[in-house]
The first five atom37 places (N, CA, C, CB, O) and aatype in JSON, in Angstrom:
{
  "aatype": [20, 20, 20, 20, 20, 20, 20, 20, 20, 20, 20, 20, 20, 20, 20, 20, 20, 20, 20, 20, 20, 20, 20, 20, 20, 20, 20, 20, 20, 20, 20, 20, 20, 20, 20, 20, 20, 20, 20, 20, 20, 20, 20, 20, 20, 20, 20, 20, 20, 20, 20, 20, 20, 20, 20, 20, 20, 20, 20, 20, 20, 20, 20, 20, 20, 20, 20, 20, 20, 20, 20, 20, 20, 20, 20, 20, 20, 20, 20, 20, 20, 20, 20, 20, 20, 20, 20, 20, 20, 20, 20, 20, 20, 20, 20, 20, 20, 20, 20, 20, 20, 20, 20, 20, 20, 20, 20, 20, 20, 20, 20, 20, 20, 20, 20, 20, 20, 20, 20, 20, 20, 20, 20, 20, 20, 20, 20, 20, 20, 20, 20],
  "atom_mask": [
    [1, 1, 1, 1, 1],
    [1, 1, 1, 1, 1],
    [1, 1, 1, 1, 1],
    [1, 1, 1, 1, 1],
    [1, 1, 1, 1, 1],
    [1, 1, 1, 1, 1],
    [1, 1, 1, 1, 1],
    [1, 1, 1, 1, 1],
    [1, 1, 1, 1, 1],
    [1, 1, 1, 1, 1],
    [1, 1, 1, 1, 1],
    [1, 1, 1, 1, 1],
    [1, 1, 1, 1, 1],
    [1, 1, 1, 1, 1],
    [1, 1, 1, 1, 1],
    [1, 1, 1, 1, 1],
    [1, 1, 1, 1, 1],
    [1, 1, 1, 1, 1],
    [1, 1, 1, 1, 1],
    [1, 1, 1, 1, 1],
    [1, 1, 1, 1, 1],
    [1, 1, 1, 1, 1],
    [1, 1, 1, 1, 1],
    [1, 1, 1, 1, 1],
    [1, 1, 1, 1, 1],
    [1, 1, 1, 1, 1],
    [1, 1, 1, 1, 1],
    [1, 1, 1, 1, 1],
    [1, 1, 1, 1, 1],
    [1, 1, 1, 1, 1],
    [1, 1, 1, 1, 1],
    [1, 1, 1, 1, 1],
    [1, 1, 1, 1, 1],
    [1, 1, 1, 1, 1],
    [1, 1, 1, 1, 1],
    [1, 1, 1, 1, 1],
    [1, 1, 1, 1, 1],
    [1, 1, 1, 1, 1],
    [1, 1, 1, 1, 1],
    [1, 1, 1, 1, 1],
    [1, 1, 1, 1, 1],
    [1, 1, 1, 1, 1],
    [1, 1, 1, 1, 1],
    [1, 1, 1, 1, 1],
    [1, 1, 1, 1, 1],
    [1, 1, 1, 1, 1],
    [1, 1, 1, 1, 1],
    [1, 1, 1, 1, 1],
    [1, 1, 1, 1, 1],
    [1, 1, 1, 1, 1],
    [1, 1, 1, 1, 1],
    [1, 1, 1, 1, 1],
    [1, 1, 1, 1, 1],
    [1, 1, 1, 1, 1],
    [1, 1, 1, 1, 1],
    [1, 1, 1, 1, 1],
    [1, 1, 1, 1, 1],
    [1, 1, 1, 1, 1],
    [1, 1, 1, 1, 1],
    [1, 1, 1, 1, 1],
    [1, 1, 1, 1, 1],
    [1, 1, 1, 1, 1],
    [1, 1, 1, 1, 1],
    [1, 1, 1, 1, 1],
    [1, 1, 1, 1, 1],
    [1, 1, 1, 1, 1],
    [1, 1, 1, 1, 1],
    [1, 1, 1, 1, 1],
    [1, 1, 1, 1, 1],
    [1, 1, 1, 1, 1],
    [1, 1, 1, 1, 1],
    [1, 1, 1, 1, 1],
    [1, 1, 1, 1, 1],
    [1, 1, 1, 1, 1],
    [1, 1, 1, 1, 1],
    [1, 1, 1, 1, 1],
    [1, 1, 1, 1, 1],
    [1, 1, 1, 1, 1],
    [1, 1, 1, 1, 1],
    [1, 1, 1, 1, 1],
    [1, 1, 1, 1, 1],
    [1, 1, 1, 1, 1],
    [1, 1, 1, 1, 1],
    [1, 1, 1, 1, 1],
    [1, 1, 1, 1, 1],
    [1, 1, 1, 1, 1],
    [1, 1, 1, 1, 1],
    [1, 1, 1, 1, 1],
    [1, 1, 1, 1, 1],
    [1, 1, 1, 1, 1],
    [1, 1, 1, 1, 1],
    [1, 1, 1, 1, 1],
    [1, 1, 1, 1, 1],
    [1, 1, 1, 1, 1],
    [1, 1, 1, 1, 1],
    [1, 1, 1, 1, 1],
    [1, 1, 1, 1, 1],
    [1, 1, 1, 1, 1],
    [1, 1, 1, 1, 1],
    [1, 1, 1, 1, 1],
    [1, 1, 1, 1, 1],
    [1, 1, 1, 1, 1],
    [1, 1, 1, 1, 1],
    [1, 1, 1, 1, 1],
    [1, 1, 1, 1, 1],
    [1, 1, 1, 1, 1],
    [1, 1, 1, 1, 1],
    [1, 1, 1, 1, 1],
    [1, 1, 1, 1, 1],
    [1, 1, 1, 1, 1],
    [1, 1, 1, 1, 1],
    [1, 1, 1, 1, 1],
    [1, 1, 1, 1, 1],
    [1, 1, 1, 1, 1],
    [1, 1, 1, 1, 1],
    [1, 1, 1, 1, 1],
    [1, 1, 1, 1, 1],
    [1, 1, 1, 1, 1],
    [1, 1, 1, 1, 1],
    [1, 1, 1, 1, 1],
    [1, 1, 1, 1, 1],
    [1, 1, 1, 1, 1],
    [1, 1, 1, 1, 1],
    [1, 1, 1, 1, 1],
    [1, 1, 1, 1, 1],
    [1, 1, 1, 1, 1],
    [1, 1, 1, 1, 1],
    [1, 1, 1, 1, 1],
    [1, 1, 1, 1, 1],
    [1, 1, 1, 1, 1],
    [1, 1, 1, 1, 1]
  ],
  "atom_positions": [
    [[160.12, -23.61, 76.75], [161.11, -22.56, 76.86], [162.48, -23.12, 77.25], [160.65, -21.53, 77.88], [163.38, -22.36, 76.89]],
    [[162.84, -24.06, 77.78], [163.46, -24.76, 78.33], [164.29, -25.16, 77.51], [162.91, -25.5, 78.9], [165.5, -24.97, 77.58]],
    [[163.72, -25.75, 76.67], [163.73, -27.2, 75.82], [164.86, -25.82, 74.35], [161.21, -28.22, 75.17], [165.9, -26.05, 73.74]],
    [[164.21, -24.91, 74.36], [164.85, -24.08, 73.05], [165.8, -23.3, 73.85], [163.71, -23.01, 72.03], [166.51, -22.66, 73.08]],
    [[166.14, -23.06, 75.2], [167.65, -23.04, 75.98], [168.0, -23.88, 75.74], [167.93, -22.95, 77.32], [168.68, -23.73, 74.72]],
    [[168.0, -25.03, 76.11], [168.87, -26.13, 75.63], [169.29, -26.11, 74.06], [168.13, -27.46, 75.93], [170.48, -26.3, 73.82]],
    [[168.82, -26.0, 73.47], [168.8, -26.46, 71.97], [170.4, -25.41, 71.77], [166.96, -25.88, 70.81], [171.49, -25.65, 71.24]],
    [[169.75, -24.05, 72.58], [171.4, -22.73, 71.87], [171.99, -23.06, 72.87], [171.38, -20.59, 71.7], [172.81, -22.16, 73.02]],
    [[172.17, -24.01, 73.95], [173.32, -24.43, 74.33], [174.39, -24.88, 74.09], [173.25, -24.83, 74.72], [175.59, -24.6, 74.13]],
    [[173.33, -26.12, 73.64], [174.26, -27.59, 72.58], [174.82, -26.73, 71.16], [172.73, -29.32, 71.8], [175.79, -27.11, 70.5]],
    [[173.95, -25.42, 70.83], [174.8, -25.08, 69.27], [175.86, -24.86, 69.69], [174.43, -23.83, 68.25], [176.89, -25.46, 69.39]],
    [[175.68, -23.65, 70.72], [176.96, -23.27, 71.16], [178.36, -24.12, 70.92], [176.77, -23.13, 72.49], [179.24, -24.03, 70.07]],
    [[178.15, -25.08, 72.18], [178.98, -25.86, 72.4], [179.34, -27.2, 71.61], [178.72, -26.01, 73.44], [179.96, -28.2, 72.0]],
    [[178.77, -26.9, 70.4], [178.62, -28.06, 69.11], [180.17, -26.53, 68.29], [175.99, -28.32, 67.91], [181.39, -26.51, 68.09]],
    [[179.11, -25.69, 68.13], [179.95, -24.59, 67.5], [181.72, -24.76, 68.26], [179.05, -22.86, 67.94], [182.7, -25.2, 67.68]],
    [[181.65, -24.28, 69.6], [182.66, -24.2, 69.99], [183.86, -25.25, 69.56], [182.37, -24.11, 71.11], [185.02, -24.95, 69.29]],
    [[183.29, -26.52, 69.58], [184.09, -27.69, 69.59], [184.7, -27.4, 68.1], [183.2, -29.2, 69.84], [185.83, -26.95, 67.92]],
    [[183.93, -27.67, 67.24], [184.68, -27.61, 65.78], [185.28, -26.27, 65.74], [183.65, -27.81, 64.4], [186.3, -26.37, 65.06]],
    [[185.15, -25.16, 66.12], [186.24, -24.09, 65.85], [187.71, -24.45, 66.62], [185.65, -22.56, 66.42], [188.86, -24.02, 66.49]],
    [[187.24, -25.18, 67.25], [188.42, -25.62, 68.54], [189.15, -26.76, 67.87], [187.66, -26.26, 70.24], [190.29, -26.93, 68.28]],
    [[188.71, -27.63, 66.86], [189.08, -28.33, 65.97], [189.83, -27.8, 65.02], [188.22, -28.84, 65.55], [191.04, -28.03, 64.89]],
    [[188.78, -26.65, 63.91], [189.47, -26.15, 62.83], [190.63, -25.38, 63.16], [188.65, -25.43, 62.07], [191.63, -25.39, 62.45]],
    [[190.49, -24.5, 64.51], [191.4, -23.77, 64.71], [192.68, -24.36, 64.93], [191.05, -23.07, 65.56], [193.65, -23.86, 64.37]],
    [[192.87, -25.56, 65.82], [194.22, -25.95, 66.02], [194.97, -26.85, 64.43], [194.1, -27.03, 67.51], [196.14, -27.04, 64.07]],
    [[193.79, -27.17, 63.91], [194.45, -27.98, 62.59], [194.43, -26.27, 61.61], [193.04, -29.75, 61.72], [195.13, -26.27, 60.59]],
    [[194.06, -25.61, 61.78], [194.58, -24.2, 60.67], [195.64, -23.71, 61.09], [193.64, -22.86, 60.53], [196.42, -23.2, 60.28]],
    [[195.86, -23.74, 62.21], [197.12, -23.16, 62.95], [198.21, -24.07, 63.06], [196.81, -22.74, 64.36], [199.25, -23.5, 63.4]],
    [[198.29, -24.89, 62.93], [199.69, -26.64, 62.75], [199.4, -26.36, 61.44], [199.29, -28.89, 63.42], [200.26, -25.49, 61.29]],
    [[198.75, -26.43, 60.18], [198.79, -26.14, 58.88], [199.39, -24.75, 58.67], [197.47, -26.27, 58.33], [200.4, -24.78, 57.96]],
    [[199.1, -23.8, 59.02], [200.26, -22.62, 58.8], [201.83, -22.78, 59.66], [199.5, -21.08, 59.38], [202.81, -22.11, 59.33]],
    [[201.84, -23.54, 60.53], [203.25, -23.65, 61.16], [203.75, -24.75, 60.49], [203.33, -23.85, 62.74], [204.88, -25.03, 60.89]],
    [[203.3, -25.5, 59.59], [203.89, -26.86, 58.34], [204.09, -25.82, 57.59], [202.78, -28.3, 57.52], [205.29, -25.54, 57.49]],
    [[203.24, -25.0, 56.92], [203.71, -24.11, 56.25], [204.77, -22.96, 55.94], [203.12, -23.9, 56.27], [205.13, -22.51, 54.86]],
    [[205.13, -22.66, 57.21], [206.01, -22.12, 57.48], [207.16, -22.93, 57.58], [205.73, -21.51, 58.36], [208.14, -22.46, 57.0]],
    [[207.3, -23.9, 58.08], [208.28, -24.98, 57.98], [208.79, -25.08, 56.36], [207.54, -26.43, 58.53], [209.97, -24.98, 56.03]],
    [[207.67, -25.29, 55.42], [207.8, -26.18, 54.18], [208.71, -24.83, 53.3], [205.94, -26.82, 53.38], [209.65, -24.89, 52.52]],
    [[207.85, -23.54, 53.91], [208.65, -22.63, 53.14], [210.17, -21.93, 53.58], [207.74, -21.62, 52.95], [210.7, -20.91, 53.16]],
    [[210.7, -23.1, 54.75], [211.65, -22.43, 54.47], [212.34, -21.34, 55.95], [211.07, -21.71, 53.17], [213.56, -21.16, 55.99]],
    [[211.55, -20.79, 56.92], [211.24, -19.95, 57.69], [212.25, -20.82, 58.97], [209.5, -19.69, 57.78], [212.17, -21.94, 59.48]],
    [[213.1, -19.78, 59.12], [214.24, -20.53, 60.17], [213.48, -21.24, 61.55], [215.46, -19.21, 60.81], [212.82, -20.54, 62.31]],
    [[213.66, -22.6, 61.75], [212.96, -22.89, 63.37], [212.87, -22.24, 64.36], [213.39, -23.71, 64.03], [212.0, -22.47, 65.2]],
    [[214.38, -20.63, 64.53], [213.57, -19.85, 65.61], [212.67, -18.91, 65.44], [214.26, -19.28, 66.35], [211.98, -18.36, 66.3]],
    [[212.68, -18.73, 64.31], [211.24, -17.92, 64.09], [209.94, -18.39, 63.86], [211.29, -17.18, 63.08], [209.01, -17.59, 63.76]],
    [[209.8, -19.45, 63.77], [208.62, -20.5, 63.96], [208.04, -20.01, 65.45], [209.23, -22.32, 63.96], [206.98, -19.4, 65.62]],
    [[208.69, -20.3, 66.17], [208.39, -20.53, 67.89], [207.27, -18.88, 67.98], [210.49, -20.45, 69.26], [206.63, -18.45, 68.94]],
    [[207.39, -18.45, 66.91], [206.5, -17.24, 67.16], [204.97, -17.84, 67.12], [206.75, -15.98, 65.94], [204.05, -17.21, 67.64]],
    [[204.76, -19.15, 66.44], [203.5, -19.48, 66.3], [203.17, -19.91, 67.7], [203.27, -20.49, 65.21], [202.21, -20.66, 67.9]],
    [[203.88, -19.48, 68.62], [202.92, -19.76, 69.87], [202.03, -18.88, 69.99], [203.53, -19.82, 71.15], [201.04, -19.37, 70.53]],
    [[201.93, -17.99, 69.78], [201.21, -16.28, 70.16], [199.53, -17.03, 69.6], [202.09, -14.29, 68.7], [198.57, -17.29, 70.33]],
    [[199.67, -17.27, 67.91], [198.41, -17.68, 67.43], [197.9, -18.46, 68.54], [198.46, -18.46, 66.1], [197.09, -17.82, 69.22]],
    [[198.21, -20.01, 69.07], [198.07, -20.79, 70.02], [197.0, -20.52, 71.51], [199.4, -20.91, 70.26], [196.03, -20.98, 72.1]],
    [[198.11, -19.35, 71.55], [197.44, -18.79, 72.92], [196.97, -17.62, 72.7], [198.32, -18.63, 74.12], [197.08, -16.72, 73.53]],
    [[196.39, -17.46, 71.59], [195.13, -16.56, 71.41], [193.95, -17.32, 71.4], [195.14, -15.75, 70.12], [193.08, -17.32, 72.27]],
    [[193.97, -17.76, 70.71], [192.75, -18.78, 70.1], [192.48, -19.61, 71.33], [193.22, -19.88, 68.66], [191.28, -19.77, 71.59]],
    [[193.34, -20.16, 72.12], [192.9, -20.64, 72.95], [192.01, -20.48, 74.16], [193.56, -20.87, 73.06], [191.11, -21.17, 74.63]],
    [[192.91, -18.6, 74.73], [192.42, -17.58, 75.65], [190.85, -17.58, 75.04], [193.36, -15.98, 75.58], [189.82, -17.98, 75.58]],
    [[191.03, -17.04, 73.84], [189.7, -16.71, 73.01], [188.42, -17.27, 73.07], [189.9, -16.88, 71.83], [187.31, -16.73, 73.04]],
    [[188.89, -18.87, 73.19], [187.98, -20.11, 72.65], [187.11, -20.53, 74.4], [189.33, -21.79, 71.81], [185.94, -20.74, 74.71]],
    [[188.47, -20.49, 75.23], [187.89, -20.51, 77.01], [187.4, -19.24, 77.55], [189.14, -20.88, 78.17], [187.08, -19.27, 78.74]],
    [[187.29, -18.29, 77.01], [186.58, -17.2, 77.43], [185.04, -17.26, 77.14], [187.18, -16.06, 76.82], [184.09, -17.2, 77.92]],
    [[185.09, -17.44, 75.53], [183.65, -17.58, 74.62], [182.85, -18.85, 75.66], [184.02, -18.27, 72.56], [181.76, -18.87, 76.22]],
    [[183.86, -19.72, 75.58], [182.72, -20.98, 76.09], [182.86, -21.26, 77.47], [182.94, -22.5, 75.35], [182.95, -22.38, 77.97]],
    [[182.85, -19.68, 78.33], [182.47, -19.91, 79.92], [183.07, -21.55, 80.31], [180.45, -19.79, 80.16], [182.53, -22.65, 80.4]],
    [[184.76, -20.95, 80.49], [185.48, -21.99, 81.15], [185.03, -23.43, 81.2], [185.62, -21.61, 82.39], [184.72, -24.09, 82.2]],
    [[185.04, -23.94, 79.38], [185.12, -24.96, 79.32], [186.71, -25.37, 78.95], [184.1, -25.28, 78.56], [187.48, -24.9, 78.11]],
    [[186.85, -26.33, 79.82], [188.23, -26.97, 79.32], [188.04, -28.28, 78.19], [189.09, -27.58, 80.77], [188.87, -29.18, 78.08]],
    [[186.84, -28.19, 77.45], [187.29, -29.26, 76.46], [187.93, -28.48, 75.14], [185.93, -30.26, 76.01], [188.77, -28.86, 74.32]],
    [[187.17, -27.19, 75.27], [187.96, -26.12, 74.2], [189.32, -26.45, 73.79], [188.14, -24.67, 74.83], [189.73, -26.69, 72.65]],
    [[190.09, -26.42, 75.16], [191.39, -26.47, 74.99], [191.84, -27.95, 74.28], [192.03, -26.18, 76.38], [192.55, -28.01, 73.27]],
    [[191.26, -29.21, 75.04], [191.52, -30.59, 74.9], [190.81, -30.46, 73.21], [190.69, -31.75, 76.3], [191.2, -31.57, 72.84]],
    [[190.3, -30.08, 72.37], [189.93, -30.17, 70.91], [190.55, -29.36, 69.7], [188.64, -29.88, 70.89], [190.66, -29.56, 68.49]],
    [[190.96, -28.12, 70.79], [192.02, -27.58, 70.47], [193.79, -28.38, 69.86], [191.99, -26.89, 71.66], [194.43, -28.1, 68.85]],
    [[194.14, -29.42, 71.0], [195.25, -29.97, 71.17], [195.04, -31.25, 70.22], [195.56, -30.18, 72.68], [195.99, -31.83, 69.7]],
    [[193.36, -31.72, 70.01], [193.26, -32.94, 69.13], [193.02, -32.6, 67.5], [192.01, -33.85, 69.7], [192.9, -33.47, 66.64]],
    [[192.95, -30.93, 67.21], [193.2, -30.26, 66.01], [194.86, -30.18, 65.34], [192.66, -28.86, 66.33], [195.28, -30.41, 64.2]],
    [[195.35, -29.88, 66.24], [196.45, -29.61, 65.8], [197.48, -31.09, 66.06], [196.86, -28.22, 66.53], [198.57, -31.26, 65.5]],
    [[197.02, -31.79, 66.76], [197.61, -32.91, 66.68], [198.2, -33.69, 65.09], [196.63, -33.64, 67.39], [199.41, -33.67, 64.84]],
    [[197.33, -34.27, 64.25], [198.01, -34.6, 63.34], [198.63, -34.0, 62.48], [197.58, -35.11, 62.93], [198.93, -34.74, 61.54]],
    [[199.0, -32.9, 62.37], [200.13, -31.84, 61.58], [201.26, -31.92, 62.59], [199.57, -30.01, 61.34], [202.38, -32.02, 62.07]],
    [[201.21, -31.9, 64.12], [202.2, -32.01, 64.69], [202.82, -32.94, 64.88], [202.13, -31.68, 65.42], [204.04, -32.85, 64.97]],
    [[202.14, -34.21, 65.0], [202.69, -35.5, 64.87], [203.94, -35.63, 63.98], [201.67, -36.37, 64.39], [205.03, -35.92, 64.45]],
    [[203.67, -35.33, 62.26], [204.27, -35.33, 61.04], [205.39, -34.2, 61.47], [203.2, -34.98, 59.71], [206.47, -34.58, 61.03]],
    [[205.49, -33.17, 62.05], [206.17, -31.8, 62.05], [207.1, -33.01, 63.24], [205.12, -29.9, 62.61], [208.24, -33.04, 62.8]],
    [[207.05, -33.54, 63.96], [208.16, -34.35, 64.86], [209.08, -35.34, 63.91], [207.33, -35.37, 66.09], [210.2, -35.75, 64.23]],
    [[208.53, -35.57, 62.95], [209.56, -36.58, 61.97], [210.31, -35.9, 61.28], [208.94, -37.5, 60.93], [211.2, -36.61, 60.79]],
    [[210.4, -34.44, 60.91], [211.2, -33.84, 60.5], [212.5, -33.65, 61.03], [210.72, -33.04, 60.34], [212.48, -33.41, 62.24]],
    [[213.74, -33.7, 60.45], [214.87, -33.04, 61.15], [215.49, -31.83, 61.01], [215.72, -33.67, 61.05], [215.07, -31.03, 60.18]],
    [[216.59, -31.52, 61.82], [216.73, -30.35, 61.57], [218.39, -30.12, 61.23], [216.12, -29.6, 62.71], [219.2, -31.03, 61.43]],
    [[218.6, -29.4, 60.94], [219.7, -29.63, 59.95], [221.45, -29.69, 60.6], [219.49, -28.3, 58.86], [222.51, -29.27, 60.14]],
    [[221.08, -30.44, 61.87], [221.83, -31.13, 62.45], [221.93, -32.96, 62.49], [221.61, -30.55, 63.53], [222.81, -33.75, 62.83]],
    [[220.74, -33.07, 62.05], [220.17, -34.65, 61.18], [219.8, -34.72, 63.04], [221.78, -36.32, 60.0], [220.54, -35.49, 63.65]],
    [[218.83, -34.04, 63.81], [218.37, -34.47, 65.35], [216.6, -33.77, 64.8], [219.55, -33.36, 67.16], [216.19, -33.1, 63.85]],
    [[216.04, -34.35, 65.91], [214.59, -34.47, 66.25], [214.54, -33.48, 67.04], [214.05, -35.73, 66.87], [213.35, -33.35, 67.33]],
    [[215.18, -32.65, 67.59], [214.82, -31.84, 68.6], [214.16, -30.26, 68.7], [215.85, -31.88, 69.15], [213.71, -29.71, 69.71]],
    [[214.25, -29.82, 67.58], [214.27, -28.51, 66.94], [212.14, -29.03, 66.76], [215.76, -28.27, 65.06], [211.2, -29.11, 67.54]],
    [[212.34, -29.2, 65.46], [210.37, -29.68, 65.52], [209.79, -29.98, 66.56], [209.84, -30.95, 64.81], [208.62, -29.67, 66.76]],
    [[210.49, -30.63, 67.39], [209.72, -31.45, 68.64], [209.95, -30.09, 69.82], [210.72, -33.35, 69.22], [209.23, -30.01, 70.82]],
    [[210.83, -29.29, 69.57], [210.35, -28.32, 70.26], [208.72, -26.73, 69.69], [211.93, -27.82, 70.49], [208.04, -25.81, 70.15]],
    [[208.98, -27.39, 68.6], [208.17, -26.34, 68.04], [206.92, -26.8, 68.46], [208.28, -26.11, 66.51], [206.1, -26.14, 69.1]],
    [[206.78, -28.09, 68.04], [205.41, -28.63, 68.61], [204.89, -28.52, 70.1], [205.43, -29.99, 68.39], [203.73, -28.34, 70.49]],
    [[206.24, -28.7, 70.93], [205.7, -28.28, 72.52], [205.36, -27.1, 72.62], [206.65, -28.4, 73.66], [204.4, -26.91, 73.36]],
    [[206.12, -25.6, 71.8], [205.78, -24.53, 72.36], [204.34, -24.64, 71.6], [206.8, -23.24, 72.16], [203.5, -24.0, 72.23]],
    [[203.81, -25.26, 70.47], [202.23, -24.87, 70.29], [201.45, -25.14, 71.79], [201.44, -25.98, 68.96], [200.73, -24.34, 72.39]],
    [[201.78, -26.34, 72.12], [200.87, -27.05, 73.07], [201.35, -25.96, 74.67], [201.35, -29.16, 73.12], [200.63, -26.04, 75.66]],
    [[202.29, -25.27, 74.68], [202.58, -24.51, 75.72], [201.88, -23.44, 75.33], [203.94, -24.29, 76.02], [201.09, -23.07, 76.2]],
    [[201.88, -22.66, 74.12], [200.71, -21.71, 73.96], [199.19, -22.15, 74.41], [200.65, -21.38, 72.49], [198.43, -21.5, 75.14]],
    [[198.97, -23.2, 73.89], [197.32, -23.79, 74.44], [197.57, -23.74, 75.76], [196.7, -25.49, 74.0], [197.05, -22.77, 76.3]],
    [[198.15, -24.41, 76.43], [197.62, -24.52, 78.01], [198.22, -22.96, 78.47], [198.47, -26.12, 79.11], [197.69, -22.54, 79.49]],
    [[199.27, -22.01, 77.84], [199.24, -20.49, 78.7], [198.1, -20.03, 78.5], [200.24, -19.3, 78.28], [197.64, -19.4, 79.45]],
    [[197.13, -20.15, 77.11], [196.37, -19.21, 76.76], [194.87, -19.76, 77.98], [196.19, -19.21, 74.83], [194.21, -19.0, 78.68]],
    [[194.73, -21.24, 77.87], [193.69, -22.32, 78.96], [194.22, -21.36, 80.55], [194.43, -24.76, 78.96], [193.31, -20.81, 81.17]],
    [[195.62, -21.26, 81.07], [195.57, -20.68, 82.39], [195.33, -18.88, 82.6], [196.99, -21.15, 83.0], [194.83, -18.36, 83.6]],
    [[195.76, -18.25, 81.57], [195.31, -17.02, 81.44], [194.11, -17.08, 81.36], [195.77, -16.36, 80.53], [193.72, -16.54, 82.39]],
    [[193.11, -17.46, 80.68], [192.09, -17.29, 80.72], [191.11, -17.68, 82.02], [191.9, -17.72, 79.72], [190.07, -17.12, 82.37]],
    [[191.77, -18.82, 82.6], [190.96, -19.53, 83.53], [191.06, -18.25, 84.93], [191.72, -21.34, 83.87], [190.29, -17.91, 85.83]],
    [[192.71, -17.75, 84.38], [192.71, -16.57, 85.5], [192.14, -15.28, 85.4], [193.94, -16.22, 85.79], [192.04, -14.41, 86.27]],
    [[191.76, -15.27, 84.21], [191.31, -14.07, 84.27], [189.58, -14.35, 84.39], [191.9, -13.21, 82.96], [188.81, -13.52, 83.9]],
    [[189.13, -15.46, 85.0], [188.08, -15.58, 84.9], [187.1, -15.69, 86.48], [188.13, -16.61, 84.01], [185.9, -15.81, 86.75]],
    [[188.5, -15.57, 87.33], [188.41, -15.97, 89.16], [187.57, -14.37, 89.38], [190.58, -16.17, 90.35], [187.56, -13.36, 88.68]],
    [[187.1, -14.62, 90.31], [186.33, -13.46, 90.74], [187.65, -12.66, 91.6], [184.8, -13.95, 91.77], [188.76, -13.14, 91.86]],
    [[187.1, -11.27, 91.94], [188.09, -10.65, 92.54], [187.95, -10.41, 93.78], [188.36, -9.67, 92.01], [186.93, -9.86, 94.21]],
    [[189.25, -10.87, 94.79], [188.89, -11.11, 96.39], [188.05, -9.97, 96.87], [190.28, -11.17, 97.39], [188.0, -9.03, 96.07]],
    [[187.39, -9.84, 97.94], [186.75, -8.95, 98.48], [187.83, -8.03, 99.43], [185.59, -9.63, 99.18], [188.56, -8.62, 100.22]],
    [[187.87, -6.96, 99.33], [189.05, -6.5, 100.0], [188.51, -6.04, 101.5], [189.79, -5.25, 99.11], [189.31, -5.39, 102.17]],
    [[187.46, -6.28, 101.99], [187.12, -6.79, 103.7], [187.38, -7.89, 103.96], [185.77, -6.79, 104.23], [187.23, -8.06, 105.17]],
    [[187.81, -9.1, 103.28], [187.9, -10.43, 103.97], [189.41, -10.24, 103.73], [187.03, -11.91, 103.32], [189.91, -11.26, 104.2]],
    [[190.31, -9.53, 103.3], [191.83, -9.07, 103.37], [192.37, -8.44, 104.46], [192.13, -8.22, 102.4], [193.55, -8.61, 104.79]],
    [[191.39, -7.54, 105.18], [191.91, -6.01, 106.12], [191.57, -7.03, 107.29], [190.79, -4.04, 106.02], [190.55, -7.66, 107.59]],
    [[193.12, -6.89, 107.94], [193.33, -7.13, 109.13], [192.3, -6.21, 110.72], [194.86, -6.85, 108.97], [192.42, -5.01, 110.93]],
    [[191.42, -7.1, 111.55], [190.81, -6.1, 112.57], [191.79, -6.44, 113.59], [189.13, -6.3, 113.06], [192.31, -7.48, 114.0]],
    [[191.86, -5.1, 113.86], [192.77, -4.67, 115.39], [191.62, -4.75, 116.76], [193.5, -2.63, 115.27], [192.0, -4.5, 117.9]]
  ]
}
């Protein structure tokens, strides 16, 4: 009995990992995309929202694991890498290289929202002051 808990553990957390993969490389592939087509750099910065959904999403499902997030950040890594060599039409690095931080700022808001929304809630007798 044991032995087949374990087994839907490891799917789980076999599962989790590659969505945590596909998801951050589908999500840097639609923000290249958006890039390639054209879509002004401040309206890019909206692809944080996806970021820190998926992320909230991904640390909720897999009972506050933080590798979610860390497979998350190694998905979307090589689209972002390439999205930093781009310039912006000031001939500077700074515009992409910010787009890429706000992804990785969506992952870790969506990693601390979640982690917070995951704290138990104080007991409100160990709060009330005795006179």
């Amino acid at each position: 009995m044991k032995v087949e808990s374990n087994r839907r553990n490891n799917w789980k957390e076999v599962l989790i990992i590659l969505l945590a993969l596909a998801g951050g490389f589908l999500l840097s592939f639609l923000g290249f995309g958006l890039l390639w087509s054209g879509i002004s750099w401040h309206v890019q910065l909206i692809m944080i929202l996806p970021f820190f959904l998926l992320s909230y999403g991904l640390y909720r499902w897999s009972n506050n694991a933080t590798l979610s997030c860390v497979f998350m950040l190694i998905g979307a890594a090589p689209l972002g890498l390439l999205i930093t060599r781009f310039r912006d039409t000031n001939d500077s690095h700074l515009l992409p290289i910010l787009i890429v931080s706000g992804w990785v700022m969506g992952i870790l808001a969506g990693f601390y929202f979640g982690k917070l929304s995951q704290k138990p809630s104080t007991d409100s007798s160990k709060n009330t002051a005795s006179f």
